[in-house]
Every structure is written in C-alpha cells, then in structure tokens.
N, C-alpha and C positions, 0 to 999 in steps of 0.2 A: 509704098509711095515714097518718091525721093523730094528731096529741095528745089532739084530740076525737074519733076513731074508738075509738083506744087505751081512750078514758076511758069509752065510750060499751060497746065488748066487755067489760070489766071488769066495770062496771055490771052487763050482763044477765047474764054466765057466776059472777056471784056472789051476784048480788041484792041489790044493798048501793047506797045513794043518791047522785046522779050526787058532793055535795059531797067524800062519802066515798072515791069512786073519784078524782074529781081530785084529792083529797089525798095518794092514793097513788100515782098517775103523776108529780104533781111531785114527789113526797118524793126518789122513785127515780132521775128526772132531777137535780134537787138534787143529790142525792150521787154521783151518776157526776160531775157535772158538778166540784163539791166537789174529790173526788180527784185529777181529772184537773189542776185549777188549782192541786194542791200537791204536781204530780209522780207522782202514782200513775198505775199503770196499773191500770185497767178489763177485767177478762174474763169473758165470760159464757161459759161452756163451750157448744160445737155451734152458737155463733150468732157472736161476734165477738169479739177485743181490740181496746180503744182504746187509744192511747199518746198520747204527749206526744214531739214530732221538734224535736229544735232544730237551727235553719240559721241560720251563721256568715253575718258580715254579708259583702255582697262588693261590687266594682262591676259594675253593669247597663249596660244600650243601651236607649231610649228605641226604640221600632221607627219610631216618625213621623217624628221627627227625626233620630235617629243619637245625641242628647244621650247625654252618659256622665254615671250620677246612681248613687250609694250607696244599699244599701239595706240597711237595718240589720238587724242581728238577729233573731234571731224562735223563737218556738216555735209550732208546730200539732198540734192534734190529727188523730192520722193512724189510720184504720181498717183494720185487716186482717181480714176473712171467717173464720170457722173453716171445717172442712173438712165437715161436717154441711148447713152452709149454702150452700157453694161446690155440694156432689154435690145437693141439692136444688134451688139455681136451674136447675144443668145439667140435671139431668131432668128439668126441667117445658119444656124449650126440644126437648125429641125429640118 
C-alpha cells in the first residue's frame, strides 16, 4: 500500500475530497514523523511502535577492500510489530 492508496481508502470510506484526505494522511505522517525527530516515541496500539535507536560511533571494515573507516554516530528509526499485527500476518500465511 502506497501514501496515494492510504489517501485514495480514506477518500471513499469517508466521502470527503481527495485535497481533504491528503491533508489528513500528511498531517498524521508530519507528526509521527515530528516526534520521532525530537525523541519521542510513536505507538499506535495492535499495529506498531516506532522508536528512535541510537548507535555509538565505532570502527568498520570496508568488505571490498579490508579498508578500516569510522563510522560515526547515529540515530534510526527502528519498528517493532505489535502483537495484534504480528498474530494477523501469521494467520494469513496458514
């Protein structure tokens, strides 16, 4: 599913005009996205949390070369499945 599928389901399951509904899938993106750049974590109960993972800087191996290169710090947003979501992909795979 895309951002224009998201905007498109919206749309028909509410009857409200495509501008209307894009406004509302980005608002909501926006502000996941928002919290997550100032530390929050994101949870949406039966579907996922997002977090923020910070990894200290360390030294690497270059696989091509062998080269030894630094690689600095970092933070990512890291997804975990809730359990609603996890037992519903399982079930659809029996």
């Amino acid at each position: 599913m895309t951002k224009s599928d998201l905007i498109s389901a919206l749309r028909k399951e509410h009857d409200i005009t495509r501008p209307e509904a894009n406004f509302i899938v980005n608002l909501f993106f926006d502000e996941m996205s928002n919290a997550l750049a100032n530390g929050d974590r994101v949870e949406i109960r039966g579907l996922c949390s997002i977090y923020v993972k910070k990894y200290k800087a360390y030294t690497g191996l270059n696989p091509k070369t062998g080269e030894r290169l630094k690689v600095k710090r970092k933070k990512l947003p890291f997804f975990k499945p809730g359990k609603e979501l996890k037992d519903r992909v399982d079930y659809q795979r029996i």
